[in-house]
LOKEKOL-803244 format. One record per residue (C-alpha): residue in three letters; x, y, z. Coordinates in pm, 1 decimal, padded with zeros to 6 digits. Example, Ala and Ser with C-alpha at 12.3 -4.5 7.8 and 13.67 -1.06 7.14 Angstrom:
+------+----------+----------+----------+
! resn !        u !        v !        w !
+------+----------+----------+----------+
!  ALA !  01230.0 ! -00450.0 !  00780.0 !
!  SER !  01367.0 ! -00106.0 !  00714.0 !
+------+----------+----------+----------+
% end
This chain:
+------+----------+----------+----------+
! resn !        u !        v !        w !
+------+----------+----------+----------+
!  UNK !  02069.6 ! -06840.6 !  06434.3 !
!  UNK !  02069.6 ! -06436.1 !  06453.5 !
!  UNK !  02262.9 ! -06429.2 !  06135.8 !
!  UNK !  02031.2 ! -06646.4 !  05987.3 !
!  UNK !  01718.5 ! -06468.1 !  06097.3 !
!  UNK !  01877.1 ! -06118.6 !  05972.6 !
!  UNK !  01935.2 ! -06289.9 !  05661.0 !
!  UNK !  01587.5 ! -06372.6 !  05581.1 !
!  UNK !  01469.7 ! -06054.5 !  05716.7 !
!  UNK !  01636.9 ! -05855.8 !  05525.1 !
!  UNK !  01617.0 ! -06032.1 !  05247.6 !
!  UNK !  01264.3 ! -05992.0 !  05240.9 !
!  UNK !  01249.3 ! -05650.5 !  05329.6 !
!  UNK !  01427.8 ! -05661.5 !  04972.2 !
!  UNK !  01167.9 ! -05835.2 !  04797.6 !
!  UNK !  00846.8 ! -05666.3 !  04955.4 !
!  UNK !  00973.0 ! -05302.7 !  04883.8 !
!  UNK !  00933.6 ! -05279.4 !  04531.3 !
!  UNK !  00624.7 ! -05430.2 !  04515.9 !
!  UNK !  00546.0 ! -05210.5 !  04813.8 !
!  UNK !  00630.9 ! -04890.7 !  04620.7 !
!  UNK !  00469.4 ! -05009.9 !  04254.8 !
!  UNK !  00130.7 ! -05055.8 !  04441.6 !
!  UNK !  00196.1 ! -04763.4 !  04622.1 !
!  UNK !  00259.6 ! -04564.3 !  04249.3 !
!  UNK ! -00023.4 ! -04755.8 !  04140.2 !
!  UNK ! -00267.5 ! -04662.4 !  04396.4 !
!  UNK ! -00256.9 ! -04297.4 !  04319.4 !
!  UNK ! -00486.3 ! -04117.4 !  04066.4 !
!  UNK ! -00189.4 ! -04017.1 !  03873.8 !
!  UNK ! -00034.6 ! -04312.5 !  03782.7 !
!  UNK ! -00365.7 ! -04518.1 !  03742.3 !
!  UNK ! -00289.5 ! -04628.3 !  03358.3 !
!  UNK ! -00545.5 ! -04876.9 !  03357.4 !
!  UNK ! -00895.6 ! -04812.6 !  03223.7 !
!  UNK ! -01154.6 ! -04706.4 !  03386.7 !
!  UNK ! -00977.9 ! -04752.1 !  03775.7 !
!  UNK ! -01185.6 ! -04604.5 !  04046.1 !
!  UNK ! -01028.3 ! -04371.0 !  04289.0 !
!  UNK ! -01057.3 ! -04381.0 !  04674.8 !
!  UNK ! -01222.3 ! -04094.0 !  04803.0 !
!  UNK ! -01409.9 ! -03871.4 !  05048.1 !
!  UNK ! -01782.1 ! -03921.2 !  04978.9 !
!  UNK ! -02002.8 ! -03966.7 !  04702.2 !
!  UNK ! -02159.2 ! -03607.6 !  04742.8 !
!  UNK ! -01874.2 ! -03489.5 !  04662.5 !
!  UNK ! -01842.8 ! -03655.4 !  04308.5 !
!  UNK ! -02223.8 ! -03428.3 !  04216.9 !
!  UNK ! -02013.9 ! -03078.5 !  04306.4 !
!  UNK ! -01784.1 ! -03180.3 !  04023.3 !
!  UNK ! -01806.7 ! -02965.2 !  03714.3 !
!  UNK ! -01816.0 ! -03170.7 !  03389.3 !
!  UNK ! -01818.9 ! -03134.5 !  03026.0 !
!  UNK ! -01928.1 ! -03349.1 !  02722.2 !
!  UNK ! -01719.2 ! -03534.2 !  02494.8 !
!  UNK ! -01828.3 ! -03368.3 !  02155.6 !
!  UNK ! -01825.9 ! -03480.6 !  01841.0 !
!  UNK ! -01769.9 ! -03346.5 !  01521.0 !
!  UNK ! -01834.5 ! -03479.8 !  01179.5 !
!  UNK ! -01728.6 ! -03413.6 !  00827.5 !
!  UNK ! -01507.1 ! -03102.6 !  00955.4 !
!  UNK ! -01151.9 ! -03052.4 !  01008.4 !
!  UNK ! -01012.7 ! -02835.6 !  01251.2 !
!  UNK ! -00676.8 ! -02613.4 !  01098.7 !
!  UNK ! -00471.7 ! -02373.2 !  01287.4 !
!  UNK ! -00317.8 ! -02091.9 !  01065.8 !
!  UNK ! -00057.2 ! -01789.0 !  01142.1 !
!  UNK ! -00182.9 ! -01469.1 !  01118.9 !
!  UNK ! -00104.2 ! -01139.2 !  01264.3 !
!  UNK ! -00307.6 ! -00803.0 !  01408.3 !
!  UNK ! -00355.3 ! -00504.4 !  01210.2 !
!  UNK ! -00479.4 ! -00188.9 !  01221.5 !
!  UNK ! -00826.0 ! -00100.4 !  01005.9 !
!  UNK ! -00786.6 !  00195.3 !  01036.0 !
!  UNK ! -00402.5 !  00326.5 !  01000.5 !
!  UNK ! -00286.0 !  00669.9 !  00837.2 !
!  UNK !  00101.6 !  00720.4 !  00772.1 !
!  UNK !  00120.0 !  01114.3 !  00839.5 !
!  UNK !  00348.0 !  01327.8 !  00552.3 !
!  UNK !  00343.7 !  01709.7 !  00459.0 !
!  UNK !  00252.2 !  01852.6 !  00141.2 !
!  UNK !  00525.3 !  02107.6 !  00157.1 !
!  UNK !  00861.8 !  02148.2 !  00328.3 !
!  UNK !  01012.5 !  02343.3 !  00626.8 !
!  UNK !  01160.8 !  02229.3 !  00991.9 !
!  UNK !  01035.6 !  02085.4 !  01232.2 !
!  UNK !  00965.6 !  02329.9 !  01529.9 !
!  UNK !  00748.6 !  02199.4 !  01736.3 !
!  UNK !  00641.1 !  01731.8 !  01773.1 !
!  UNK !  00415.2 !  01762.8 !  02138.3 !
!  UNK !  00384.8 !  01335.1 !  02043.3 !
!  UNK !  00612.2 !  01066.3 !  02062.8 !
!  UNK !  00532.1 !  00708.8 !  02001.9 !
!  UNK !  00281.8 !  00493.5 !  02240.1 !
!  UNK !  00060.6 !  00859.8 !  02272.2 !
!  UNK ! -00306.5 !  00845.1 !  02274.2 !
!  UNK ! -00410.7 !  01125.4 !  02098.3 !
!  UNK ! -00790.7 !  01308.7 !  01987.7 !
!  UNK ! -00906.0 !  01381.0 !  01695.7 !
!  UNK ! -00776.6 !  01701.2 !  01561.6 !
!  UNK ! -00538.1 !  01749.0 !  01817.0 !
!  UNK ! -00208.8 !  01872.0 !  01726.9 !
!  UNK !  00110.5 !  01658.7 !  01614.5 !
!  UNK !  00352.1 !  01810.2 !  01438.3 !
!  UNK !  00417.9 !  02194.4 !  01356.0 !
!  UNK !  00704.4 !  02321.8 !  01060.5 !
!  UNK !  00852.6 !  02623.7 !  01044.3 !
!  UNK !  00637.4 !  02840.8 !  00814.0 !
!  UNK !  00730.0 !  03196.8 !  00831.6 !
!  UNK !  00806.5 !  03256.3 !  00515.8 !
!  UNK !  00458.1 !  03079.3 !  00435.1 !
!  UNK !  00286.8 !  03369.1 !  00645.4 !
!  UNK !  00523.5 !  03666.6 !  00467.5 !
!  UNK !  00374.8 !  03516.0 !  00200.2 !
!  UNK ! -00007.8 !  03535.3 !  00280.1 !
!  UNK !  00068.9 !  03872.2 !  00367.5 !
!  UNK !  00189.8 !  03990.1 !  00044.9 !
!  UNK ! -00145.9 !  03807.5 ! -00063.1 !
!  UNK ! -00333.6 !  03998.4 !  00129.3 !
!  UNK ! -00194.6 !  04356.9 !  00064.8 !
!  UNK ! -00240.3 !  04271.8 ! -00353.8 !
!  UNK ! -00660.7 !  04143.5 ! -00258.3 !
!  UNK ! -00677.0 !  04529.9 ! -00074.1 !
!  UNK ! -00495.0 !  04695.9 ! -00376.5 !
!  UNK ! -00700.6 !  04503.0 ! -00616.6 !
!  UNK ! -01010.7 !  04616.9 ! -00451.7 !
!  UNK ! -00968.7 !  04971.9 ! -00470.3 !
!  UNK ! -00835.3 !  04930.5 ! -00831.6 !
!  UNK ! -01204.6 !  04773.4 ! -00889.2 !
!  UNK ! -01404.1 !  05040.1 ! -00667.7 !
!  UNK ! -01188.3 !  05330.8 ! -00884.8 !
!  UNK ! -01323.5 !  05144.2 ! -01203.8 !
!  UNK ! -01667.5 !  05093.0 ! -01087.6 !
!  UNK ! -01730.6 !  05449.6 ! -01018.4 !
!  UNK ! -01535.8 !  05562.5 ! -01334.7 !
!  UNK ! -01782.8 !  05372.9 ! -01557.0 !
!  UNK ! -02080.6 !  05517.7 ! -01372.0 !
!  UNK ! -01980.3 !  05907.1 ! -01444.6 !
!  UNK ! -01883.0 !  05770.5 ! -01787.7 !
!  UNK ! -02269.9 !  05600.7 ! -01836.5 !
!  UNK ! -02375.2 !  05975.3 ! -01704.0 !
!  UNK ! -02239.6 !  06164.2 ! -01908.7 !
!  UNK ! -02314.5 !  05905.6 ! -02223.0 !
!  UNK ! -02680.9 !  05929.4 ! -02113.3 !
!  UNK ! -02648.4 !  06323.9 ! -02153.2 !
!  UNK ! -02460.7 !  06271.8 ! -02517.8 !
!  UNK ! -02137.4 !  06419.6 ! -02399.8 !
!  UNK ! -01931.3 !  06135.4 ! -02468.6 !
!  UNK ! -01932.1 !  05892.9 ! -02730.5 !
!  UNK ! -02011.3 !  05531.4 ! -02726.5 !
!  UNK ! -01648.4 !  05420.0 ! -02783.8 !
!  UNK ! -01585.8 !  05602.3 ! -02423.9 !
!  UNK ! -01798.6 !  05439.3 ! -02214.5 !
!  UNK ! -01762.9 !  05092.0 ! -02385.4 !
!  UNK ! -01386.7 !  05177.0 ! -02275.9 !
!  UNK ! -01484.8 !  05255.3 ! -01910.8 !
!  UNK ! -01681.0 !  04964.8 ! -01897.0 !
!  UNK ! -01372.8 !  04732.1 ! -02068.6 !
!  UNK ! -01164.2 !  04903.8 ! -01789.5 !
!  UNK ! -01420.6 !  04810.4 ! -01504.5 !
!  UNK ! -01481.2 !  04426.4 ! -01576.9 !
!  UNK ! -01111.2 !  04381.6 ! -01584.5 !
!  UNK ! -01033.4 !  04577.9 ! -01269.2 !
!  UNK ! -01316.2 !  04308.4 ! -01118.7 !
!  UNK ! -01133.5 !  03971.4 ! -01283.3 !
!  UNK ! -00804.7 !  04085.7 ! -01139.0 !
!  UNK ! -00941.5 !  04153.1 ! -00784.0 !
!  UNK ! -01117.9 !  03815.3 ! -00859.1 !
!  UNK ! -00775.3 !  03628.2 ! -00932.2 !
!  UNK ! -00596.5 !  03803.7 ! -00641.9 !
!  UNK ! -00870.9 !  03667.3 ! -00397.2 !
!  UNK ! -00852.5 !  03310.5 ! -00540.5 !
!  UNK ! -00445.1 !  03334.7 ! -00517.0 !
!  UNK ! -00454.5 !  03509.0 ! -00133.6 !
!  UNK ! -00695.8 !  03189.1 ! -00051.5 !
!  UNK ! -00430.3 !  02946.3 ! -00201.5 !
!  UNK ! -00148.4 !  03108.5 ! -00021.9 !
!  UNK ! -00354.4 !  03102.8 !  00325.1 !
!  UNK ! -00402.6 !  02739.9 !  00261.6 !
!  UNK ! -00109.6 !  02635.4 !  00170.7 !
!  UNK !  00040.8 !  02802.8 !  00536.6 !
!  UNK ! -00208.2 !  02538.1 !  00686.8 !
!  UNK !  00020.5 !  02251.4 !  00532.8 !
!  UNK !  00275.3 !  02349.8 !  00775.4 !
!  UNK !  00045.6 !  02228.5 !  01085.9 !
!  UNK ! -00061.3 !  01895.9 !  01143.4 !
!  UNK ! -00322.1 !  01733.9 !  01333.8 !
!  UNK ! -00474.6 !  01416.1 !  01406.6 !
!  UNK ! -00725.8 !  01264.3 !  01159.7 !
!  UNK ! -00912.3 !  01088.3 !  01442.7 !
!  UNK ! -00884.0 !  00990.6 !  01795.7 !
!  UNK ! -00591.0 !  00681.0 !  01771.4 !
!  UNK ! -00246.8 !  00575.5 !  01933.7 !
!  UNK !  00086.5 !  00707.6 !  01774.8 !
!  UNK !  00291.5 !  00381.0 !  01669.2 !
!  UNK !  00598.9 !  00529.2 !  01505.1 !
!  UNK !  00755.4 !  00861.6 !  01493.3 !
!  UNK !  01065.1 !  00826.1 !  01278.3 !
!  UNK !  01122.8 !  01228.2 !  01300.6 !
!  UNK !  01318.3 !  01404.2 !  01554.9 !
!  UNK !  01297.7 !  01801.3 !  01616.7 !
!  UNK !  01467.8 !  01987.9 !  01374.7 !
!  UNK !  01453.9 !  01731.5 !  01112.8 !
!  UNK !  01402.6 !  01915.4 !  00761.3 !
!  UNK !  01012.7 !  01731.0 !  00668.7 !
!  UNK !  00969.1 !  01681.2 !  00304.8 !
!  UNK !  00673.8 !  01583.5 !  00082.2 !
!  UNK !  00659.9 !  01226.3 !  00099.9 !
!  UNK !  00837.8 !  01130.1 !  00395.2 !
!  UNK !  00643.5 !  00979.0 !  00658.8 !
!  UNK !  00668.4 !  01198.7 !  00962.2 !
!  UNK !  00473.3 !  00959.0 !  01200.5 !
!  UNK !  00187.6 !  00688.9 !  01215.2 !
!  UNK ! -00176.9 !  00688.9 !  01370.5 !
!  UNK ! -00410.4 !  00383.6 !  01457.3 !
!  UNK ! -00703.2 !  00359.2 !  01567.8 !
!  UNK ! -00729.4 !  00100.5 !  01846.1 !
!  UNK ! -01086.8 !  00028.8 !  01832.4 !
!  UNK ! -01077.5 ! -00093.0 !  01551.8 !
!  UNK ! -00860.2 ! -00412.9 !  01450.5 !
!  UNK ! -00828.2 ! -00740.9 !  01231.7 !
!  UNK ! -00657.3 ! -01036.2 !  01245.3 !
!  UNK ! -00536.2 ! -01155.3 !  00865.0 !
!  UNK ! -00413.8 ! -01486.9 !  00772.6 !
!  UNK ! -00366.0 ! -01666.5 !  00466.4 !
!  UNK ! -00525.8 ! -02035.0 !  00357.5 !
!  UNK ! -00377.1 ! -02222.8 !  00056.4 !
!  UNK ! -00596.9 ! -02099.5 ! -00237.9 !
!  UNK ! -00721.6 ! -02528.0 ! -00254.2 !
!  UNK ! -00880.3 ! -02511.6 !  00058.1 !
!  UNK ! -01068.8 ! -02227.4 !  00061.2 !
!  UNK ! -01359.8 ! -02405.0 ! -00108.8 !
!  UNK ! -01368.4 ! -02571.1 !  00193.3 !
!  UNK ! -01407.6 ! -02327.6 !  00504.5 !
!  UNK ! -01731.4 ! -02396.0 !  00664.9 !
!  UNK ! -01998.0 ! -02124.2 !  00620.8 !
!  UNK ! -02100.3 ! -01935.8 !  00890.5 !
!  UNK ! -01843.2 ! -02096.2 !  01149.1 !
!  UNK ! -01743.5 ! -01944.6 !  01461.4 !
!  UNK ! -01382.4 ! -01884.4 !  01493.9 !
!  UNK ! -01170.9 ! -01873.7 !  01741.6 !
!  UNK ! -00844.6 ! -01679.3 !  01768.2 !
!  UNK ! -00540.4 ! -01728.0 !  02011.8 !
!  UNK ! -00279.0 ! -01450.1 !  02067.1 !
!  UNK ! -00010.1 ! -01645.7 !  02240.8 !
!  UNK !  00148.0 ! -01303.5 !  02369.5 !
!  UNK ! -00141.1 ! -01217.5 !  02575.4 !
!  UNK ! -00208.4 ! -01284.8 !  02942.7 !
!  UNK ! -00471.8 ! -01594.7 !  03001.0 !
!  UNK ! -00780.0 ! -01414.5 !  03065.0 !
!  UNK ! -00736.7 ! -01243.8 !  02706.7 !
!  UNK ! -00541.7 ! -01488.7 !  02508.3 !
!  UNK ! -00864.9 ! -01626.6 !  02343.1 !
!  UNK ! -01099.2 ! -01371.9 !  02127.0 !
!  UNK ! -01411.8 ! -01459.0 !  01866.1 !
!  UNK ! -01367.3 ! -01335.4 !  01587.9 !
!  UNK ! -01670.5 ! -01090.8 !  01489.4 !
!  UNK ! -01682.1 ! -01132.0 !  01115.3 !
!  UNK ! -01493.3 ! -01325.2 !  00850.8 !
!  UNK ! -01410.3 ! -01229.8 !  00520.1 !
!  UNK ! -01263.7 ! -01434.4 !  00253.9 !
!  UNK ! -01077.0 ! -01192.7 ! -00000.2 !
!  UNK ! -01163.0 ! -01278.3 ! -00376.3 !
!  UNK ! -00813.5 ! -01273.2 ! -00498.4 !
!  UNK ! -00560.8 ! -01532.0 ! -00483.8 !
!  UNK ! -00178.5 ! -01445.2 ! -00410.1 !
!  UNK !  00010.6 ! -01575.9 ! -00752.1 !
!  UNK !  00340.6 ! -01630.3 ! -00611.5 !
!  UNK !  00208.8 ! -01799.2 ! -00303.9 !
!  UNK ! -00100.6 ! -01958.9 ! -00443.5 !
!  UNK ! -00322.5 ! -01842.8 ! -00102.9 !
!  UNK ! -00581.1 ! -01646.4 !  00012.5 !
!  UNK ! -00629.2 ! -01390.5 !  00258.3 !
!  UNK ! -00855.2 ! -01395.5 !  00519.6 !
!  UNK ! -00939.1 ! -01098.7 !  00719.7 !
!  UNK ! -01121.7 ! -01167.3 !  01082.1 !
!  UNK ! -01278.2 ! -00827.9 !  01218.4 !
!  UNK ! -01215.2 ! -00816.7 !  01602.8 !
!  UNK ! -01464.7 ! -00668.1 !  01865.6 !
!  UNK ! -01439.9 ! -00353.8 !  01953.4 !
!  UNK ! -01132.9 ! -00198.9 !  02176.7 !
!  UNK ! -00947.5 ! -00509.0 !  02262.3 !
!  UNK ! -00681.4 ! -00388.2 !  02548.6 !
!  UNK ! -00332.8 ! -00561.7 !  02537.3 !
!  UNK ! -00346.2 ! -00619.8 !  02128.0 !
!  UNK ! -00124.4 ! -00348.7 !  01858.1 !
!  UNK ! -00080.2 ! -00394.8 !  01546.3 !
!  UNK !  00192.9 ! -00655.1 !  01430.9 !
!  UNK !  00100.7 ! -00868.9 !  01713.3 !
!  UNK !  00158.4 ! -01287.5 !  01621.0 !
!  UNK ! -00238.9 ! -01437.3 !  01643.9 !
!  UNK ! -00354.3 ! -01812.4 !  01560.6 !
!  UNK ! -00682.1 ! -01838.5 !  01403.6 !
!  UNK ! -00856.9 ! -02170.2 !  01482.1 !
!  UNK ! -01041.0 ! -02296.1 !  01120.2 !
!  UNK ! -01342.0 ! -02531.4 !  01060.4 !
!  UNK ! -01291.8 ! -02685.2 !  00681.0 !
!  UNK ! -01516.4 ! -02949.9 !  00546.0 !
!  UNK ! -01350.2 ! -03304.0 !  00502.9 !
!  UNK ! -01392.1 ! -03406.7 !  00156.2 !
!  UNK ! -01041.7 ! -03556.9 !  00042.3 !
!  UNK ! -01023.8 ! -03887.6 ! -00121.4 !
!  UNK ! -00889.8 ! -04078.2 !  00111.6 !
!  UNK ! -01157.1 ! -03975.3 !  00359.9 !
!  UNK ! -01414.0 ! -04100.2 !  00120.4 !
!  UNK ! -01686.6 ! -04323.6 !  00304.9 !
!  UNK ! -01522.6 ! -04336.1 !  00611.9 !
!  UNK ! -01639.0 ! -03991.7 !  00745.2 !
!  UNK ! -01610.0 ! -04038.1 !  01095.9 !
!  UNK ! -01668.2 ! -03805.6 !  01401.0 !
!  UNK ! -01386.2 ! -03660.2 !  01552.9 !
!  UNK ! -01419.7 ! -03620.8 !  01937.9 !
!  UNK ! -01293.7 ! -03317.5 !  02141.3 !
!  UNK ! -01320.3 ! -03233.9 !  02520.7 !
!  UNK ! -01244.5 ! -02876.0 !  02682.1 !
!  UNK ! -00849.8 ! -02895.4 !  02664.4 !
!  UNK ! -00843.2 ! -02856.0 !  03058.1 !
!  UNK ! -00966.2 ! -03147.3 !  03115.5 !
!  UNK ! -00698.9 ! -03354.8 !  02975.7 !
!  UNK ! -00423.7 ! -03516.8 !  03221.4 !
!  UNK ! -00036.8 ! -03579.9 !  03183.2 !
!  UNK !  00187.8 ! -03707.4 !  03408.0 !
!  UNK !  00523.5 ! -03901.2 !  03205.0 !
!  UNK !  00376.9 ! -04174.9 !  02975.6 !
!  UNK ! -00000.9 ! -04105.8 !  03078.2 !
!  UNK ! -00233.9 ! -03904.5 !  02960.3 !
!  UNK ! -00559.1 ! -03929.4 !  03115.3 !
!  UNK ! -00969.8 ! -03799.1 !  03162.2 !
!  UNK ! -01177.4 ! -03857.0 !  03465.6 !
!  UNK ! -01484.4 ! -04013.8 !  03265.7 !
!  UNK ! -01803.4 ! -04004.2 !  03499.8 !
!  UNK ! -01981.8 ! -04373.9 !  03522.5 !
!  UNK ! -02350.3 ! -04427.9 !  03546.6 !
!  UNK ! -02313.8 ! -04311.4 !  03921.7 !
!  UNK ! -02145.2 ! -04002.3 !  03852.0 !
!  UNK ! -01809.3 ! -04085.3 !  04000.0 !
!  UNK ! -01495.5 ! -03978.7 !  03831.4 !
!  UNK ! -01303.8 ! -04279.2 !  03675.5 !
!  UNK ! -00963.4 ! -04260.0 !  03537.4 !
!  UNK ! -00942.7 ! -04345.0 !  03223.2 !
!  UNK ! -00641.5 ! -04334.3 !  02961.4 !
!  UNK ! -00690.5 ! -04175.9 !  02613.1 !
!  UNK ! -00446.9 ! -04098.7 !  02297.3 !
!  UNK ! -00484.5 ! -03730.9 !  02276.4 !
!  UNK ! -00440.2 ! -03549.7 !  01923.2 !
!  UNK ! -00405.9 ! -03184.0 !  01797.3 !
!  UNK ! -00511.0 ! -02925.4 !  02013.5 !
!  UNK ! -00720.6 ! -02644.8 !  01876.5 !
!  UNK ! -00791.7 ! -02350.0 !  02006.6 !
!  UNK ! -00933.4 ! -02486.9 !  02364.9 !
!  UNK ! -01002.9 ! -02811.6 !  02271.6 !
!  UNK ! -00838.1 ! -03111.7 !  02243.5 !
!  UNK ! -00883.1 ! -03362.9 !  01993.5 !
!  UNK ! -00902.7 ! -03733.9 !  02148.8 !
!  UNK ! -00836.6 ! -03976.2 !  01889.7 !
!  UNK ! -00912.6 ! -04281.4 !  02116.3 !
!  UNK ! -00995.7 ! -04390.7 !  02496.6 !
!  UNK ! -01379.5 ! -04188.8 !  02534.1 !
!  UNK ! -01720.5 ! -04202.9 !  02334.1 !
!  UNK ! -01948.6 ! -03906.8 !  02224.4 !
!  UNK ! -02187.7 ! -03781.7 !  02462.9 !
!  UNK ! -01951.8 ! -03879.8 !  02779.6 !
!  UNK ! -01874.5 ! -03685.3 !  03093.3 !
!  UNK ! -01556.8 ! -03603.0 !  03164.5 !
!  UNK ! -01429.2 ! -03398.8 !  03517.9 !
!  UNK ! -01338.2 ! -03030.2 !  03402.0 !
!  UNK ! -01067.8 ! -03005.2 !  03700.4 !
!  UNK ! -00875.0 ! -03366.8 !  03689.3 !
!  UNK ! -00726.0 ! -03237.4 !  04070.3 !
!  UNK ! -01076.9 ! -03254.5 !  04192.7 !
!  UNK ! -01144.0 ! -03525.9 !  04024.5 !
!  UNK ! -00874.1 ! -03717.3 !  04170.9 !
!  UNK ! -01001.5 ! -03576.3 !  04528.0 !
!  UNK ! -01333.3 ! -03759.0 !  04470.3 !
!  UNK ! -01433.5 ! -04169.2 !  04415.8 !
!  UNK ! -01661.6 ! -04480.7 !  04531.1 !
!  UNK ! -01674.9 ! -04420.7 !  04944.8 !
!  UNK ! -01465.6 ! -04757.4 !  05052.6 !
!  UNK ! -01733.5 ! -05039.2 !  05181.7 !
!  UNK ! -01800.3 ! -05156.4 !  05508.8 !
!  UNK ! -01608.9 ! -05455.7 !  05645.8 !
!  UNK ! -01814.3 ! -05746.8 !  05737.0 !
!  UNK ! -01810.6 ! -05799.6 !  06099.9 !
!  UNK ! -01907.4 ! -06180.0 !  06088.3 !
!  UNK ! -01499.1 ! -06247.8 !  05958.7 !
+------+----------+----------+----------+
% end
């Protein structure tokens, strides 16, 4: 008899604890596959503190991401006119720097041996022209008096206005000389961040190598590229949206300021490129950086041809996946979060396209944890049973 009572006991312990542990799955928020299943909860005042969004709807335009990547607007690869060693590089690469401060200095003493020579011709050129200037005013004295003849003083005169072209020339060449010993100094073009300096001291800096590279940081783009058929396409005036994968969370996401579609078409590629001004100084972002630009085109293929439906999207965050489920909490008419199971599609920038499961104009629980926290409040048990 106590065999036979174990027996059955355990055997349906056995039965009753799978079905036990599939309601048990089943009765949580997360596993709740079936549409529209309530969830027990605290009180419905709760379910009004909720923060919701709307199910939007978008017709007749196709969202696109496409690759792009950060550059400078303003960029200046640094080089020397002339050449000489390097003597002096106060910068290295990552430097903030102001305008006109310096960056590089070369070894220019025979520049400045130079000027000086200049110089010493300008002051012997100068008394070469005061000499002939008061030569050819004795010479118009005495001419005036008829001691000399007119072959004299057109000869003093000759003398003078050449004495005043040479002094002339040796000015010009002194001024050349003194700014050609400025080539050997070089400063910023504007305030910016060093990127590269691909010079070390003592390096021997020649015309046409770069010596190092400037940016300006408040001041940046994000260019992509858009197959040349599409272009046609890109709705006017849309906002767009750019992700930088790289960055930290608060500053992954920027809008872009300004769009520009270049008017020239890549031949070997057959695209386009787009150029998408950034606001202001954006902290975190340098040139070369990977960005994804989020694009609106207008739907007008073939085989989209009278059947232009809307396309639904909710904020991205609102969207729930645990294993095989994905999920929304859809508010009813009473404003209580639902479950409800939905076949999600692409995400763009921080939506998410739902192909199926919700209707336009629908609430849906931005924070599916505190959705899941909040239901119908149980009813009361009827005392009469």
């Amino acid at each position: 008899m106590l065999t036979s009572s174990v027996y059955r006991t355990v055997a349906f312990t056995a039965a009753f604890t799978p079905a036990l542990l599939l309601a048990s799955v089943l009765a949580t928020p997360v596993a709740a596959a079936r549409a529209d299943a309530p969830v027990p909860v605290t009180s419905a005042a709760s379910a009004k503190a909720l923060a919701v969004a709307t199910v939007r709807s978008s017709s007749g335009a196709q969202l696109t991401s496409a690759d792009g990547v950060v550059e400078a607007v303003r960029q200046s690869v640094i080089a020397t006119q002339v050449s000489g060693a390097i003597v002096d590089l106060p910068v290295k690469a990552g430097d903030s720097v102001k305008a006109g401060q310096l960056l590089l200095r070369m070894d220019a003493r025979a520049a400045n041996q130079e000027a000086k020579a200049s110089s010493a011709q300008v002051e012997a050129a100068r008394a070469a022209l005061i000499l002939a200037a008061k030569d050819y005013e004795r010479q118009k004295l005495l001419f005036n008096k008829q001691y000399i003849s007119a072959a004299q003083l057109e000869r003093a005169e000759s003398q003078f206005k050449s004495a005043s072209a040479q002094a002339n020339a040796q000015i010009a060449q002194a001024g050349a000389v003194q700014t050609q010993t400025g080539f050997y100094v070089l400063n910023a073009p504007y305030a910016g961040v060093v990127s590269e300096v691909p010079v070390m001291l003592g390096d021997m800096a020649m015309p046409g190598r770069p010596l190092m590279t400037v940016y300006d940081p408040t001041s940046l783009r994000v260019t992509a590229t858009v197959p040349q058929a599409r272009v046609a396409n890109l709705v006017a005036g849309q906002v767009v949206r750019i992700e930088f994968p790289g960055m930290p969370e608060a500053q992954r996401w920027i809008t872009a300021s300004k769009l520009t579609v270049l008017p020239v078409a890549d031949a070997a590629t057959h695209t386009v490129q787009l150029r998408l001004d950034l606001p202001g100084a954006t902290s975190g972002l340098t040139p070369g950086m990977f960005a994804r630009v989020n694009l609106a085109f207008n739907d007008s293929s073939k085989a989209n041809a009278g059947t232009d439906m809307a396309r639904l999207y909710v904020p991205a965050k609102t969207v729930f996946r645990r294993a095989e489920l994905t999920a929304v909490y859809v508010l009813n008419a009473q404003g209580q979060p639902l479950l409800r199971q939905v076949k999600a599609g692409a995400v763009i920038g921080t939506e998410q396209e739902i192909l199926s499961g919700v209707s336009s104009g629908e609430q849906v629980a931005l924070d599916p944890v505190a959705a899941a926290k909040v239901g119908i409040v149980p009813a009361a048990k009827d005392s009469s049973k």
